[in-house]
C-alpha positions, 0 to 999 in steps of 0.5 A: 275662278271663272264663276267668280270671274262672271259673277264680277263682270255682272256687277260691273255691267250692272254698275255701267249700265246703271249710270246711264240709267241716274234720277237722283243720287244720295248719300248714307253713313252708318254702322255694320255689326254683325259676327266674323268667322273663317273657312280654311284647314282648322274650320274646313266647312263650319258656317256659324258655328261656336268659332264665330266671333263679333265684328264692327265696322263703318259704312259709308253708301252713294246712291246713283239711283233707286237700283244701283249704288257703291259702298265703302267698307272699313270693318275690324272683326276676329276669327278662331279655331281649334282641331279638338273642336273637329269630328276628324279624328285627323284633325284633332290629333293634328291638334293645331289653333289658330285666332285672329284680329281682322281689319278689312277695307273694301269698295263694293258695288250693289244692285237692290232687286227693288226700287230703293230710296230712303225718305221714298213712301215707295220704297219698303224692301228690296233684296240685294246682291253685292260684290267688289275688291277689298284689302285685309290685314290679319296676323294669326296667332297660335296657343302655347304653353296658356299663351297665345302668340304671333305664329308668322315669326315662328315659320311653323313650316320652314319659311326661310329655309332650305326645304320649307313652304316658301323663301320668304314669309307670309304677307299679313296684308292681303287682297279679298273679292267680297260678294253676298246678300242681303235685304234691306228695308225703311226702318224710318224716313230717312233711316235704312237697316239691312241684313247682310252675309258677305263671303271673302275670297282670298288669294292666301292659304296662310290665315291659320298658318296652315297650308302645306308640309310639317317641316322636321321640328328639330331644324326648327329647334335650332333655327327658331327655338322650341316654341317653333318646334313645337307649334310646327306640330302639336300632334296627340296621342302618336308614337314617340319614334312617329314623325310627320316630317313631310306628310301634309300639314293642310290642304295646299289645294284651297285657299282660305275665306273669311266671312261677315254677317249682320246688320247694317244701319245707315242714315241718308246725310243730303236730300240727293240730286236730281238728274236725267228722269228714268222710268223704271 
C-alpha cells in the first residue's frame, strides 16, 4: 500500500507542478478498445490468458501542456474464470466460475516522457505513465445446472447469518486506483492512437464471490435454497462424508484486480489556448 501511496503522490506532484509550467492547453475525445480480464482467487497470476474478454469505453483528454494532462474514462468491459482451466489440482477440484459485466468510470492524471501535442510537426511519440481514482460496478455471476446466474443474492459464504463472511452483502459498487502505461504517437494531424494497459487496485475481495470460509451448505439449503447450497461449494472428486465447512474457500489476504488494455484513438476538438510561454 505505501508503494501505491508513493507512486499517487508522484502523479500529483507532477500534475501541481505542471500547472505552473502551461503554454497551451487543448482538448480530445476519442475511443478506448481494447480486452478487460481480473486478477483474483479464480485467475490467481493469469495476464492475458484465454479468460480475457473485449472492453469499449469513451475518452474524453484536457491537455495543460505538451507534458501534462488529465482524462476521463467511461469503459464497459467483462471478466471470466473458471477452476477446471487451473494447473492447481486444488483449484479444479474447488471447481468454482465466475463471469462478469464491468462498468468503470475514472479521472486520471498523465505525464507523457516527451513533449506531446497533436497538430505539433514536433511531436511524434512519447511514452506515458498515468494514475488516478475511478468507480466500478460488477455483479459476478456463477454456472448452474447450463445457467449462469447473479451470485450476490445467494450469500454463497453465509453473508447475513450467524457464522458467515459478513452481516451484510457485498457492494456491487466499488472504488478502484488505476495506473499504467502506454505510448502514444501522431496517427495524423489532428489525430492521436495510443497503446495502453492500465492495472486497477480494488478495495473488495468479492469480484468472483470468493473470498473467505466454505459456509455449512445444509444452512444455506434452508436459508436460501439448493442453488445456494450448491454454488457455495461445487467441489469434485471428494468423498461423500468429506465436508469443507470452515476450510478456506480463498485467499482473505489479497484483494482482487481488474485490468484494461488496448488502443486508445483520440481527436483534438479546439486549436487550444495560449498561455505563459515555458521552455522545456
Amino acid at each position: 500500500m505505501k508503494k501505491h501511496f508513493f507512486i499517487i503522490a508522484f502523479i500529483l506532484l507532477s500534475v501541481i507542478s505542471g500547472f505552473g509550467q502551461r503554454t497551451k492547453t487543448s482538448n480530445e475525445i476519442g475511443l478506448f478498445l481494447g480486452g478487460c480480464y481480473y486478477i483474483g482467487d479464480l485467475n490467481p497470476n493469469g495476464h492475458f490468458n484465454q479468460f480475457t474478454k473485449p472492453a469499449l469505453g469513451l475518452v474524453f483528454r484536457h491537455n495543460f501542456n505538451p507534458r501534462f494532462a488529465w482524462r476521463a474514462n467511461a469503459i464497459y468491459g467483462h471478466y471470466e474464470a473458471h477452476d477446471s482451466y487451473s494447473k492447481s489440482a486444488w483449484q479444479r477440484q474447488r471447481n468454482l466460475s465466475v463471469r462478469s459485466q464491468i462498468i468503470e468510470v475514472s479521472v486520471q492524471g498523465e505525464f507523457n516522457f516527451q513533449n506531446f501535442e497533436l497538430g505539433s510537426d514536433k511531436s511524434k511519440l512519447s511514452p506515458y505513465i498515468f494514475m488516478g481514482l475511478g468507480a466500478f460496478y460488477f455483479n459476478p455471476q456463477g454456472e448452474y445446472e447450463g445457467e449462469w446466474d447473479d451470485l450476490r443474492p445467494l450469500c454463497t459464504e453465509g453473508q447475513g447469518l450467524a457464522g458467515g463472511a459478513s452481516k451484510n452483502k457485498y457492494r456491487r459498487l466499488q472504488i478502484s486506483v488505476p495506473f499504467g502505461v502506454g505510448v502514444k504517437a501522431m496517427f495524423s494531424k489532428g489525430i492521436g492512437i495510443g497503446f495502453e494497459w492500465g492495472m486497477r487496485k480494488t478495495f473488495t475481495d468479492y469480484m468472483d464471490d470468493v473470498s473467505k470460509r466454505y459456509y455449512d451448505p445444509q444452512a444455506l439449503l434452508i436459508a436460501n435454497g439448493k442453488q445456494s447450497a450448491y454454488m457455495s461449494d461445487p467441489s469434485i472428486g471428494t468423498d461423500p462424508l468429506y465436508t469443507n465447512v470452515g476450510k478456506e474457500r480463498g485467499n482473505r489476504t489479497t484483494k482482487d484486480w481488474y485490468n484494461f488494455f488496448g488502443i486508445v484513438l483520440t481527436i483534438k476538438i479546439n486549436k487550444g489556448a495560449d498561455l505563459c510561454p515555458v521552455a522545456y
